[in-house]
C-alpha positions, 0 to 999 in steps of 0.5 A: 500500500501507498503513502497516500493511499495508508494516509487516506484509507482509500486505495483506488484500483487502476485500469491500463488501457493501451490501444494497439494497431499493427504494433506487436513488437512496441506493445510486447515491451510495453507489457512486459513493463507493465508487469513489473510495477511495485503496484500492479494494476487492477487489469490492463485493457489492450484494445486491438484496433482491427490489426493484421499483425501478432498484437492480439497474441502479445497482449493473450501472452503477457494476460491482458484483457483483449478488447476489440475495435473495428473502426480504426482509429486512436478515438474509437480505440481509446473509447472501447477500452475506457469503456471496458475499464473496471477500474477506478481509474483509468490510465492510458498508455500508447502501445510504444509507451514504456513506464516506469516500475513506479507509474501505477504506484504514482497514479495511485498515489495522487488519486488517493491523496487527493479525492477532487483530482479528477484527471492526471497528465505527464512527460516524456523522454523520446527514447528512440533519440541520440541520447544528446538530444531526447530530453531536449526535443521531449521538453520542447515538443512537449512544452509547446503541446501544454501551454498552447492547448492551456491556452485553447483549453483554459486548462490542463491538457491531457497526453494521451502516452501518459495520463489517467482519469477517474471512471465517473469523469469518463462517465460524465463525458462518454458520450460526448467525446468523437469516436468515429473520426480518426482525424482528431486528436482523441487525448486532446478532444478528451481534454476540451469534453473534461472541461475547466470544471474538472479538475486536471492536473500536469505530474511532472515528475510522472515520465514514460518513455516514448518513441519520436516516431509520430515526429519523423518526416515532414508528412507525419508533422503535418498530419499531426498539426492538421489534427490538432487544428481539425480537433481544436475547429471541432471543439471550438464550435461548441466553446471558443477559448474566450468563452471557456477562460471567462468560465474558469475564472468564474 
């Protein structure tokens, strides 16, 4: 049992869920870190999203509850497996996502020691990067992705490569969030539904490692940037930025 968790009396189980197409080698690593948390999570949901490759045999070998989605695309995979999720929380991981030993133990942790935390968001190093250079481009990329969606969002963003939320808040918003289109960020979408009145907050200290794959070649950055300003038209028909900031401070 955690600090947090003996101090509050409260210890709340943890669902992982990893979305996986066509990623069977980056998802066995991912597993097989997952195993050897200090605290092991409740289950770990892997959702595979209509894959042609050993995925779903990976996720079979190492006892993960198999999910699947048909509909291919991040949305609707990360949607299928939240709700398959028993747990009181929900993490998330991406399939080329690798955690600590401590990550469940630190989710568990700030859920338990704070009870009007409704969400939790963390970093990254880029794993796959000369070693000169990781932290660096992490820190910039990253840095970039938190401040500007604050300011779209008038609050925390959520990183779909490492976050986690309470069940009742993805209860509260399941049926609002995009599911069918592939072409939205689906952490980022997540984030605008959660809304300023929940409770989200950036763990610094909470890291995985990832690959900076999604960053390589000019077509992959710009696929990334055209999603980002589809996900942010979307969401800014419903509450532009002025709107939702004048709602935080009230």
């Amino acid at each position: 049992m955690t600090r947090a968790a003996r101090a509050t009396g409260a210890v709340p189980t943890v669902s992982v869920v990893v979305p996986v197409r066509d990623d069977a080698v980056a998802l066995d690593r991912c597993l097989a870190l997952l195993a050897r948390q200090t605290v092991a999570p409740l289950e770990v949901v892997v959702v595979d999203n209509a894959s042609r490759d050993d995925s779903a045999l990976v996720a079979r070998r190492w006892g993960a509850v198999i999910v699947h989605e048909d509909h291919v695309g991040i949305p609707a995979a990360a949607a299928t497996g939240y709700d398959a999720a028993r747990g009181d929380v929900i993490a998330r991981l991406d399939a080329d996502s690798q955690p600590d030993a401590r990550w469940v133990e630190r989710v568990v942790d700030r859920m338990a020691g704070d009870p009007s935390l409704d969400a939790m968001t963390g970093t990254g190093v880029f794993h796959d990067l000369p070693r000169g250079v990781r932290t660096a481009v992490a820190v910039a990329y990253l840095g970039a992705y938190y401040v500007l969606c604050h300011l779209a969002l008038g609050h925390t963003a959520l990183w779909g490569s490492c976050m986690a939320l309470r069940r009742t808040a993805w209860a509260a918003v399941r049926d609002a969030v995009v599911r069918d289109d592939p072409e939205v960020h689906d952490d980022l979408d997540l984030s605008f539904r959660l809304g300023p009145r929940r409770r989200a907050v950036l763990d610094r200290s909470w890291r995985v490692g990832v690959s900076a794959r999604s960053l390589r070649g000019r077509r992959q950055r710009r696929r990334r940037m055209d999603r980002a300003w589809r996900t942010l038209r979307l969401n800014w028909t419903v509450a532009p930025p002025w709107e939702r900031w004048r709602d935080r401070w009230r």
